[in-house]
Every structure is written in C-alpha cells, then in structure tokens.
PDB file as gemmi writes it, atoms N, CA and C in Angstrom:
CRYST1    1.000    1.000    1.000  90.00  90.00  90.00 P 1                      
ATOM      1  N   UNK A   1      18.908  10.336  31.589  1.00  0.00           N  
ATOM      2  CA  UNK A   1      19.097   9.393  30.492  1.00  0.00           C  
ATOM      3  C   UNK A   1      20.056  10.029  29.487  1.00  0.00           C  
ATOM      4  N   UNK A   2      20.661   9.306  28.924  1.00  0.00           N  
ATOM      5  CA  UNK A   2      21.867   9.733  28.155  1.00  0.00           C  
ATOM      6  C   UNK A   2      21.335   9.591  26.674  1.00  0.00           C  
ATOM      7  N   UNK A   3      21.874  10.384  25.892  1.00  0.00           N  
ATOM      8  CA  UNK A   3      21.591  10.517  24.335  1.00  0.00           C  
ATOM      9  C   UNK A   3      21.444   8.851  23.710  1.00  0.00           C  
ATOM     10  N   UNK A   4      22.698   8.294  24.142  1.00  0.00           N  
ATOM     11  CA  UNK A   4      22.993   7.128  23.635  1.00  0.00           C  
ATOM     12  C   UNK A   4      21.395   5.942  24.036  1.00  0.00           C  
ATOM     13  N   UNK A   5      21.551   5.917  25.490  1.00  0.00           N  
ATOM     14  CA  UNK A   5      20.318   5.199  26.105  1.00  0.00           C  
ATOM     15  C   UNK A   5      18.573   6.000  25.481  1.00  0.00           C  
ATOM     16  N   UNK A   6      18.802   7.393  25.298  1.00  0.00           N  
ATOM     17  CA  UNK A   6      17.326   7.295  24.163  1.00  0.00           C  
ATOM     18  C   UNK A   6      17.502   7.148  22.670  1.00  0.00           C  
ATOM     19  N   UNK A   7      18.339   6.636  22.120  1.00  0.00           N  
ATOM     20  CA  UNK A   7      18.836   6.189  20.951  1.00  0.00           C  
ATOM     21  C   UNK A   7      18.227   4.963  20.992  1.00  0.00           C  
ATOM     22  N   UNK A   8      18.915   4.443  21.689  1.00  0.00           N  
ATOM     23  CA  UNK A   8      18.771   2.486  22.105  1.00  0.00           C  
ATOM     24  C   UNK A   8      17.333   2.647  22.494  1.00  0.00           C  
ATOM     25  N   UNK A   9      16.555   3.347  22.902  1.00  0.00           N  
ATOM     26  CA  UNK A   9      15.161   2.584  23.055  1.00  0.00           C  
ATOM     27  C   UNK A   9      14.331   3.068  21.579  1.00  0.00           C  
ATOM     28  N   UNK A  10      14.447   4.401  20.975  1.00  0.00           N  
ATOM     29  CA  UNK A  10      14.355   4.761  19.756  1.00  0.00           C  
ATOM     30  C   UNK A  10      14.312   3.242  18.521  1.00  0.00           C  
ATOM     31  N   UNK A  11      15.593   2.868  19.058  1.00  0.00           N  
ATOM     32  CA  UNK A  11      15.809   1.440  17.971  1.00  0.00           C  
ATOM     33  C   UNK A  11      15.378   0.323  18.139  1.00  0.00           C  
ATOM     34  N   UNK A  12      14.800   0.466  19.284  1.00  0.00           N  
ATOM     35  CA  UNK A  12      13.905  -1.095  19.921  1.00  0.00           C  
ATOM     36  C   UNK A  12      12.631  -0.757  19.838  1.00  0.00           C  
ATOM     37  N   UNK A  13      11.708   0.774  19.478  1.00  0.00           N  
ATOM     38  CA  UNK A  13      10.582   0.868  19.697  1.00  0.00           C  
ATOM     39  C   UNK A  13      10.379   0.850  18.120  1.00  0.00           C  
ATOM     40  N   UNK A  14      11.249   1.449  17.443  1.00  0.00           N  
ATOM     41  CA  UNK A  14      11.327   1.226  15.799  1.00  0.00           C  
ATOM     42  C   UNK A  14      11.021  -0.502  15.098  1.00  0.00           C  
ATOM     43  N   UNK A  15      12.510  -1.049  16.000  1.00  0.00           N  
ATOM     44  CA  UNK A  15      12.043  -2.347  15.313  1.00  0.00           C  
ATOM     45  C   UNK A  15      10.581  -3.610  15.963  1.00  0.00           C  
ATOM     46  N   UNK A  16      10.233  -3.229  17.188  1.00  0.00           N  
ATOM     47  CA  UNK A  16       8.715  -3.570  17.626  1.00  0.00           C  
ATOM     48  C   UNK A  16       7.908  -3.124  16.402  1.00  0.00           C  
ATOM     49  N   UNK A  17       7.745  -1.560  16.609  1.00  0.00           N  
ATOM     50  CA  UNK A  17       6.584  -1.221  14.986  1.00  0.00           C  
ATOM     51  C   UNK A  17       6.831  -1.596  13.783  1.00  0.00           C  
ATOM     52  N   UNK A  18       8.149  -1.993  13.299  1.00  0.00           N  
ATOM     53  CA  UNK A  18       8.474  -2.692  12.092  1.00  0.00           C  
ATOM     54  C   UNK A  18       7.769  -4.072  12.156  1.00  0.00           C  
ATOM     55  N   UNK A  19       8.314  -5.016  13.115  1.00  0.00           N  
ATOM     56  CA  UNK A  19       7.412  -5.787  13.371  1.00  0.00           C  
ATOM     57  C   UNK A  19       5.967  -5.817  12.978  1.00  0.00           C  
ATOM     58  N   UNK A  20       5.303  -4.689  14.113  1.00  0.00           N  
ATOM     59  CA  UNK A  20       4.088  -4.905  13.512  1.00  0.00           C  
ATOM     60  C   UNK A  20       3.289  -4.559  12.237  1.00  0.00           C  
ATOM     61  N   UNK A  21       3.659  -3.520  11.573  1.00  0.00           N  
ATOM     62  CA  UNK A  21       3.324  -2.939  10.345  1.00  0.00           C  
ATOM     63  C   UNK A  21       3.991  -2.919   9.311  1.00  0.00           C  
ATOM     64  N   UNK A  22       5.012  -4.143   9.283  1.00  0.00           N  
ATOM     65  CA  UNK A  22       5.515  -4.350   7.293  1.00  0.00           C  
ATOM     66  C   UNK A  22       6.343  -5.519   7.944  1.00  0.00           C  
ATOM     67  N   UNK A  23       6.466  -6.164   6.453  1.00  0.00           N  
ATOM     68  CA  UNK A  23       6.426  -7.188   6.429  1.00  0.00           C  
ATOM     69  C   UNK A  23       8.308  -7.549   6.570  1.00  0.00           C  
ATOM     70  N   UNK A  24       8.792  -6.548   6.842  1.00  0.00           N  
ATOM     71  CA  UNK A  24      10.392  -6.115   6.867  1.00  0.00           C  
ATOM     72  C   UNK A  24      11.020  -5.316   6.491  1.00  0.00           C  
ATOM     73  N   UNK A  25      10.415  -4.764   5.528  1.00  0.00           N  
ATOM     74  CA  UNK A  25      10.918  -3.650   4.408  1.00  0.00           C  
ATOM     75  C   UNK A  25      10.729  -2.401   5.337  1.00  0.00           C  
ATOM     76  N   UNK A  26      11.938  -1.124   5.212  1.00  0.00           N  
ATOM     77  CA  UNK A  26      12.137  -0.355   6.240  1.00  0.00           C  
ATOM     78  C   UNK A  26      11.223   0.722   5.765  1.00  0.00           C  
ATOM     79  N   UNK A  27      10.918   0.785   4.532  1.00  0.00           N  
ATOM     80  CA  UNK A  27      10.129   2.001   3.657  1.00  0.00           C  
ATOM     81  C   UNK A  27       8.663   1.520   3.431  1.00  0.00           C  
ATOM     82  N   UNK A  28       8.130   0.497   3.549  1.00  0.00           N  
ATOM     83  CA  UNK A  28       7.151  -0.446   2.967  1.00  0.00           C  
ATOM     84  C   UNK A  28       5.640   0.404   2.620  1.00  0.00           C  
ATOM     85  N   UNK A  29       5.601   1.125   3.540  1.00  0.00           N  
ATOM     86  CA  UNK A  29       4.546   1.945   4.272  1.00  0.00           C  
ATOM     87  C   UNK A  29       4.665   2.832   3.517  1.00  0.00           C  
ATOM     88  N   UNK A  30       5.463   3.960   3.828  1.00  0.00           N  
ATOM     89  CA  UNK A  30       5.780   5.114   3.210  1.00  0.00           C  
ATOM     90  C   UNK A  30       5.750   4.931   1.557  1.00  0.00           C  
ATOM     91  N   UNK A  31       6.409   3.698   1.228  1.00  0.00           N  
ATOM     92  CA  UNK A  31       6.093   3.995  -0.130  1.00  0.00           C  
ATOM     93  C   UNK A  31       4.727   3.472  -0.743  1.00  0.00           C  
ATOM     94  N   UNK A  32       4.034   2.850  -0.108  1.00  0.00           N  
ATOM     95  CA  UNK A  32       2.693   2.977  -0.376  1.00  0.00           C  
ATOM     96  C   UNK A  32       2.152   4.022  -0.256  1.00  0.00           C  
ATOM     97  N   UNK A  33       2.215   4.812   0.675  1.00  0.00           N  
ATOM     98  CA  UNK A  33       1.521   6.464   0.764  1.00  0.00           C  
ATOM     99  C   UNK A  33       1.785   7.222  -0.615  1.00  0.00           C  
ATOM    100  N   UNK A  34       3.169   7.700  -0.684  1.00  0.00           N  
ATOM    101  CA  UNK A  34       3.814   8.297  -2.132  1.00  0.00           C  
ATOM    102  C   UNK A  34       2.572   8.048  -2.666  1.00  0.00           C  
ATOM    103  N   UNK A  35       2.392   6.556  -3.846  1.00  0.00           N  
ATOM    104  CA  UNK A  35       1.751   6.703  -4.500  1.00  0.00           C  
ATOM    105  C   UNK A  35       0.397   7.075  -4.450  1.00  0.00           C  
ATOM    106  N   UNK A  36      -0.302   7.145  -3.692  1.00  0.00           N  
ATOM    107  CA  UNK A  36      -1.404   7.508  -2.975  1.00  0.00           C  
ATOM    108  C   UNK A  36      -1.633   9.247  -2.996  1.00  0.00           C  
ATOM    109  N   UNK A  37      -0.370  10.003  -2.518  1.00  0.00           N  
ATOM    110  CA  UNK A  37      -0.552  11.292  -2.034  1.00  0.00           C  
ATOM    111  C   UNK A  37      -0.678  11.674  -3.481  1.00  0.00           C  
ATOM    112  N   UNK A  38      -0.110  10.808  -3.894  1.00  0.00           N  
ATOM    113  CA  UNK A  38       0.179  12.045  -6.082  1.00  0.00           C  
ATOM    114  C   UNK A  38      -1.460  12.006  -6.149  1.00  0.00           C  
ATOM    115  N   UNK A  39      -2.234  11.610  -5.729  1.00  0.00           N  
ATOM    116  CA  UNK A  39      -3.536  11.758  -6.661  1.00  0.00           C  
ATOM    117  C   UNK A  39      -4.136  13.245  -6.358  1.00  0.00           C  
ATOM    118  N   UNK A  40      -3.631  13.702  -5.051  1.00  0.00           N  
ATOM    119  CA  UNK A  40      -3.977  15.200  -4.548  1.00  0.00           C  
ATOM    120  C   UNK A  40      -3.141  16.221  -4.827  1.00  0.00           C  
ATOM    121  N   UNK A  41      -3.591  17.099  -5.111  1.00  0.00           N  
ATOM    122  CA  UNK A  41      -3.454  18.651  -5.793  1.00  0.00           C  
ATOM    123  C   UNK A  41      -2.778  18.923  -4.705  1.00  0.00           C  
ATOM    124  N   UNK A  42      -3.816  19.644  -3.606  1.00  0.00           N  
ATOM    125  CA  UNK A  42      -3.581  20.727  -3.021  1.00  0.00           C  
ATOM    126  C   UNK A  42      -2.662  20.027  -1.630  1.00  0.00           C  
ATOM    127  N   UNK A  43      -1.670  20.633  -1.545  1.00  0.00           N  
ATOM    128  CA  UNK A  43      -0.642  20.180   0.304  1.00  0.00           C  
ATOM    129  C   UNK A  43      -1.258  20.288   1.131  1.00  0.00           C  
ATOM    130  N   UNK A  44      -2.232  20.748   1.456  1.00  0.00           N  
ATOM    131  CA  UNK A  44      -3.066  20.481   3.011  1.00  0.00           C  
ATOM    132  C   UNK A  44      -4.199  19.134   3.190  1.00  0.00           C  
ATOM    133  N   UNK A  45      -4.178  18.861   1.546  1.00  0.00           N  
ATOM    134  CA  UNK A  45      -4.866  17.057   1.564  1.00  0.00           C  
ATOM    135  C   UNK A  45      -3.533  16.110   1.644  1.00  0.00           C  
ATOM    136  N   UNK A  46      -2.684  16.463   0.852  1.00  0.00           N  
ATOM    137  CA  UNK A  46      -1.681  15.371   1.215  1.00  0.00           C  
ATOM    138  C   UNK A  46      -1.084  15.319   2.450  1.00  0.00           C  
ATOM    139  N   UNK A  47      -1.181  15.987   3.346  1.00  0.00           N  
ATOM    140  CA  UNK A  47      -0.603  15.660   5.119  1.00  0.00           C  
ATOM    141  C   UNK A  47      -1.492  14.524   5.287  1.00  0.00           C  
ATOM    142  N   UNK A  48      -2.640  15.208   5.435  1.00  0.00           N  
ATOM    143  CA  UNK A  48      -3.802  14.047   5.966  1.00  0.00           C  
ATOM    144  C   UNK A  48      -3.696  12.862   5.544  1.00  0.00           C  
ATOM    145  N   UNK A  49      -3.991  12.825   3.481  1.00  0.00           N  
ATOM    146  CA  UNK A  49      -3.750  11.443   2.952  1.00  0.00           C  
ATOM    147  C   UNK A  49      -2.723  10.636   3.118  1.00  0.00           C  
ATOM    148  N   UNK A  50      -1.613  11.571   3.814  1.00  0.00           N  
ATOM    149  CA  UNK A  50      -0.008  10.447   3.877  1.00  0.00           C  
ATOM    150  C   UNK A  50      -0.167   9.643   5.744  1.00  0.00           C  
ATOM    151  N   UNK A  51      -1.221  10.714   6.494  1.00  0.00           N  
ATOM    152  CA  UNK A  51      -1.586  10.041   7.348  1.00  0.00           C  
ATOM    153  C   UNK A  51      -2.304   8.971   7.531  1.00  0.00           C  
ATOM    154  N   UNK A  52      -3.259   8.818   6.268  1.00  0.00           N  
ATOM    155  CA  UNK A  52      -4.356   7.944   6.893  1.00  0.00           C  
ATOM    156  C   UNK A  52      -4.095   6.579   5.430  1.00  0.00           C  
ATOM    157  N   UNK A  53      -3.332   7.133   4.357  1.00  0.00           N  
ATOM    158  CA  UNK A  53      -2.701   6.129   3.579  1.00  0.00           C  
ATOM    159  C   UNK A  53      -1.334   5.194   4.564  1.00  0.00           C  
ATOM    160  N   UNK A  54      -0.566   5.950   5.215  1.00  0.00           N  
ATOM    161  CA  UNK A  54       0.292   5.301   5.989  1.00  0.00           C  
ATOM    162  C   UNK A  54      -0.767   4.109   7.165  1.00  0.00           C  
ATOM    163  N   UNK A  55      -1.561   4.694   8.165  1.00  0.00           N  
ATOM    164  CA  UNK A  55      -2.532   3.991   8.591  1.00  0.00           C  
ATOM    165  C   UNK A  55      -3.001   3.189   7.768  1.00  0.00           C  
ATOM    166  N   UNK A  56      -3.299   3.157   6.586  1.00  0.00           N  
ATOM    167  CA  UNK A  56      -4.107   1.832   5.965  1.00  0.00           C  
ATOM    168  C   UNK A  56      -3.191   0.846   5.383  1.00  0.00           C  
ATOM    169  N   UNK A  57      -1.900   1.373   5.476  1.00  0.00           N  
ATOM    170  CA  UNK A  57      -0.821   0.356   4.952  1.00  0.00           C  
ATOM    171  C   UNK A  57      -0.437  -0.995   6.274  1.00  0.00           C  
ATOM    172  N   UNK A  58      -0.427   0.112   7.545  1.00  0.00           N  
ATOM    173  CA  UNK A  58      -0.022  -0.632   8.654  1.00  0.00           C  
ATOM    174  C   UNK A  58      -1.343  -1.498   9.192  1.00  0.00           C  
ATOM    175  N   UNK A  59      -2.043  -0.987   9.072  1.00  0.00           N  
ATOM    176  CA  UNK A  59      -3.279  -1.679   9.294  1.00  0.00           C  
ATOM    177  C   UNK A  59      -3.580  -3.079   8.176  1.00  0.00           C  
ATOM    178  N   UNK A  60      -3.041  -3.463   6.968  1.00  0.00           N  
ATOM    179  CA  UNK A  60      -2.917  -3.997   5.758  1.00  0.00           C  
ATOM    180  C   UNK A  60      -2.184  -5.188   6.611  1.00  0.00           C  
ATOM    181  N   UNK A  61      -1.161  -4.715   6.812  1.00  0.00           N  
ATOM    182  CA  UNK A  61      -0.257  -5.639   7.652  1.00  0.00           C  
ATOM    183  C   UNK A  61      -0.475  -6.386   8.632  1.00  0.00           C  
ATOM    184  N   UNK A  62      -1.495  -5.580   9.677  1.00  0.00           N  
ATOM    185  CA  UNK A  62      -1.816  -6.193  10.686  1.00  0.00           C  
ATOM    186  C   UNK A  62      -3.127  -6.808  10.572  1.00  0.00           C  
ATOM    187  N   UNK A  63      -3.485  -6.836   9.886  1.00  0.00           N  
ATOM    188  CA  UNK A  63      -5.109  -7.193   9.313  1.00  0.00           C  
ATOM    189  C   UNK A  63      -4.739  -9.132   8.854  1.00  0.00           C  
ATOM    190  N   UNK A  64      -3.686  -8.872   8.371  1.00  0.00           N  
ATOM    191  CA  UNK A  64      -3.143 -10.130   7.565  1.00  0.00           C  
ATOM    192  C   UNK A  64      -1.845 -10.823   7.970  1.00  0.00           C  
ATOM    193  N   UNK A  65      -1.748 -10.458   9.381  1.00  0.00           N  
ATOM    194  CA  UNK A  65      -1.114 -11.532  10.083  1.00  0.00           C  
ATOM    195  C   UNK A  65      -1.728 -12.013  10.862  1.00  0.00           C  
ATOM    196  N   UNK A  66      -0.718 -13.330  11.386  1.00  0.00           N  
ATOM    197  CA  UNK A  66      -1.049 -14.048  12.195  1.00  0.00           C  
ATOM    198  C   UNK A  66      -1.136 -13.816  13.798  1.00  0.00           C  
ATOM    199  N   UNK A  67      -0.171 -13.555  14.140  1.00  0.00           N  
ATOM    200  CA  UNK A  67       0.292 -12.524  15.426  1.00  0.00           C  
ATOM    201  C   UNK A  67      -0.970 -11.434  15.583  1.00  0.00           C  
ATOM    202  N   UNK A  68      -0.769 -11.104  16.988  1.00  0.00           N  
ATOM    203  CA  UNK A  68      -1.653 -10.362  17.103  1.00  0.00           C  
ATOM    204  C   UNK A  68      -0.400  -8.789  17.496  1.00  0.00           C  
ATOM    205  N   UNK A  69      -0.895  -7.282  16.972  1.00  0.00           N  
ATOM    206  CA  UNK A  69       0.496  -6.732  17.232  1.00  0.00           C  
ATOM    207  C   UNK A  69       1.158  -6.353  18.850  1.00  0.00           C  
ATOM    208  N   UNK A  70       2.114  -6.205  18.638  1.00  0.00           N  
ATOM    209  CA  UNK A  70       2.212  -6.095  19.953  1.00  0.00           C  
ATOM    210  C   UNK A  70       2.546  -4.630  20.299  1.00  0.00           C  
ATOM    211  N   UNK A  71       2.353  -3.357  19.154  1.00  0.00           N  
ATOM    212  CA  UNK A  71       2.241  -2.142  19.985  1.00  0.00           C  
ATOM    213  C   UNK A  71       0.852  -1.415  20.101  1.00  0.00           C  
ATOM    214  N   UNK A  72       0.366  -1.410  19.221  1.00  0.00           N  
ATOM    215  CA  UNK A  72      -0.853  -0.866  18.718  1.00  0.00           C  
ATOM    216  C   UNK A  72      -2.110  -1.889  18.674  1.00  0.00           C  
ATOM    217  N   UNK A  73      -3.051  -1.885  18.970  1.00  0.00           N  
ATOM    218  CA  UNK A  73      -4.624  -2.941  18.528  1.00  0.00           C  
ATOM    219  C   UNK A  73      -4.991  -2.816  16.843  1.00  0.00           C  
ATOM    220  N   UNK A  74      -5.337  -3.653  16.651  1.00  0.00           N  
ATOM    221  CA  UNK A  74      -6.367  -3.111  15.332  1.00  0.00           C  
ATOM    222  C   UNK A  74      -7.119  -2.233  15.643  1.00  0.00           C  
ATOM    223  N   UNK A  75      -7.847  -2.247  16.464  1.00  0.00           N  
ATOM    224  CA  UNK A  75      -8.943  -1.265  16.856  1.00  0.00           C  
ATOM    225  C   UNK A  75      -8.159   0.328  16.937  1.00  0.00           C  
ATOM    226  N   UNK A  76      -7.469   0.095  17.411  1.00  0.00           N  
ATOM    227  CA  UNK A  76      -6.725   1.706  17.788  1.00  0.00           C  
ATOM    228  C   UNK A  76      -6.352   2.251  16.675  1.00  0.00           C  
ATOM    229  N   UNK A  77      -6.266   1.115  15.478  1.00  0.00           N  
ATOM    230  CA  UNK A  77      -6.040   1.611  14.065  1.00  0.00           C  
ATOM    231  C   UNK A  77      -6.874   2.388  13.417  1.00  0.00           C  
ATOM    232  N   UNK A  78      -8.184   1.260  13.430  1.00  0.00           N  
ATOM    233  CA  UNK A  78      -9.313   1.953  12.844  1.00  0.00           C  
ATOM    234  C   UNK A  78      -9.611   3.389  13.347  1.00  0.00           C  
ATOM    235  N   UNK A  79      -9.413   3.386  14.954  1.00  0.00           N  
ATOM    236  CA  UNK A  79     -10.154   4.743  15.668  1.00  0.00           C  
ATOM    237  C   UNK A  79      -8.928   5.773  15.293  1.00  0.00           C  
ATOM    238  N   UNK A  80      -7.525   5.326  15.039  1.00  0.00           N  
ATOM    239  CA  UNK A  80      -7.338   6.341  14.134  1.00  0.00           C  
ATOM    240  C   UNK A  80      -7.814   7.011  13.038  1.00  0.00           C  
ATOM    241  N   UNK A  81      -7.720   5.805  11.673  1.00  0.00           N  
ATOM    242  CA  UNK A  81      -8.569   6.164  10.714  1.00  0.00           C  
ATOM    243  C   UNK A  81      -9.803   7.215  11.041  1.00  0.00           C  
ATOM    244  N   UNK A  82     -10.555   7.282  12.019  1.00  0.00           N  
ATOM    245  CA  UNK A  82     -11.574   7.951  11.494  1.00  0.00           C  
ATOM    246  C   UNK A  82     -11.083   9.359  12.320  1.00  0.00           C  
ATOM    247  N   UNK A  83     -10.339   9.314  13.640  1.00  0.00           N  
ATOM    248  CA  UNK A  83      -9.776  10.458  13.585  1.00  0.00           C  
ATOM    249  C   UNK A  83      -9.605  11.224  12.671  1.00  0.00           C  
ATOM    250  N   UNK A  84      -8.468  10.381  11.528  1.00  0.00           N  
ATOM    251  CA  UNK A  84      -8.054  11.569  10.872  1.00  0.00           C  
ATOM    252  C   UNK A  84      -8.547  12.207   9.548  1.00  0.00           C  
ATOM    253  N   UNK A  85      -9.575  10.969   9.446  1.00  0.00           N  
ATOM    254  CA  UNK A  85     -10.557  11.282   8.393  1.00  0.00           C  
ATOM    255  C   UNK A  85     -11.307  12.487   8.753  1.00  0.00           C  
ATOM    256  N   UNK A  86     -11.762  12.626  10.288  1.00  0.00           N  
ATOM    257  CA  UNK A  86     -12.665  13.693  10.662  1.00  0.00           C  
ATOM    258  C   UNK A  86     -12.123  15.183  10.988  1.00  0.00           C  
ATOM    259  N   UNK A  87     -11.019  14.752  11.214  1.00  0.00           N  
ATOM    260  CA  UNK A  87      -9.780  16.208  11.239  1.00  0.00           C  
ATOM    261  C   UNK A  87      -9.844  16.655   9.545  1.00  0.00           C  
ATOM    262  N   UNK A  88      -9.387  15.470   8.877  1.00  0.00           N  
ATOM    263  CA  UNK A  88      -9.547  16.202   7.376  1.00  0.00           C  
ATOM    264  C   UNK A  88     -10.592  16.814   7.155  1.00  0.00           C  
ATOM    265  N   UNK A  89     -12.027  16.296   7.376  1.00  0.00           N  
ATOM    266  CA  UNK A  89     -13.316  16.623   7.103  1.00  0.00           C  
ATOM    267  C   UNK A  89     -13.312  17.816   7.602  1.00  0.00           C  
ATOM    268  N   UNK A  90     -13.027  18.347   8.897  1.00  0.00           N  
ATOM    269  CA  UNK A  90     -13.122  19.599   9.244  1.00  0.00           C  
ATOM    270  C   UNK A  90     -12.089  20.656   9.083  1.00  0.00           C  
ATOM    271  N   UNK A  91     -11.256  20.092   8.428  1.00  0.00           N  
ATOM    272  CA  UNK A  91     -10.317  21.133   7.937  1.00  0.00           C  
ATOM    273  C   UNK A  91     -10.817  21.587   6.080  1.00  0.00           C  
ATOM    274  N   UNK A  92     -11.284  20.976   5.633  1.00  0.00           N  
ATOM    275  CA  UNK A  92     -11.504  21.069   4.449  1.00  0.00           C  
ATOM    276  C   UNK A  92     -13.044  22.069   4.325  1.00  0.00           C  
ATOM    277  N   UNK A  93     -13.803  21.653   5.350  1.00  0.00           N  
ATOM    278  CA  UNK A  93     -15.388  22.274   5.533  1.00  0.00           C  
ATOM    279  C   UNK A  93     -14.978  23.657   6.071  1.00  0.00           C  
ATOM    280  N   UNK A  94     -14.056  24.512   6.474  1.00  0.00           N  
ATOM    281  CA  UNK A  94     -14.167  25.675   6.889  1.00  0.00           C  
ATOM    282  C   UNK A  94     -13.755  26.541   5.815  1.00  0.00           C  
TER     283      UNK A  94                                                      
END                                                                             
C-alpha cells in the first residue's frame, strides 16, 4: 500500500467518525475536553479526563441522534467509559 492509498483511507475513516461523533465541527470534541481537563491539577488525571471527557462528548452525539453510528455502538462507548474510568481508578490507588 502506498503512502498516498493509507492517507485516502485515513480521510474516509476520519470523516465516517466525524459523522458519528459531532455534529460537523472538526474540533467539537476536543474542545469540550479542554474545558473539562482545566479542572485537574495533576497531568496524569488529565490524560485520562481528556479520554473519557472526549468519550462523553462523542457519546453526547450519538446518544442524540437519529442514525444509529456506523463505526462504533453506543454500548462500546459506555464499555469504554468504564474502561477508562477503571484504568484511572487503578492508576491513582497505587
């Protein structure tokens, strides 16, 4: 496969997840996290919180459309969410 041809699927798998998780806006997500991560001090909570704030943005999206998505389930959302809630949990407890 050529640079160019994993480019081109790069930009078709991008605009599918755009699709499913904002409403068009290329940042939509991310800048919901931002404000979210400022509430934490320490950099080893804000990885997590920009993970699971980004997850609750896309999940926001898909919660409140009509469509059902077509890369990800809701469900696979949530079972993220608690993934990474429980990765945080155990990174923070040691």
């Amino acid at each position: 496969m050529t640079p160019e041809q994993i480019l081109k699927k790069c930009e078709a798998l991008q605009r599918i997840k755009r699709a499913d998780y904002s409403d068009g806006a290329i940042h939509q997500n991310f800048d919901r996290s931002t404000s979210v991560v400022e509430w934490f001090k320490e950099d080893v909570d804000k990885v997590y919180v920009t993970l699971i704030t980004t997850k609750l943005a896309r999940l926001a999206v898909l919660l409140s459309s009509d469509e059902p998505p077509k890369n990800e389930s809701i469900y696979d959302s949530f079972v993220d969410l608690t993934n990474y809630c429980a990765l945080w949990g155990s990174k923070r407890s040691t």
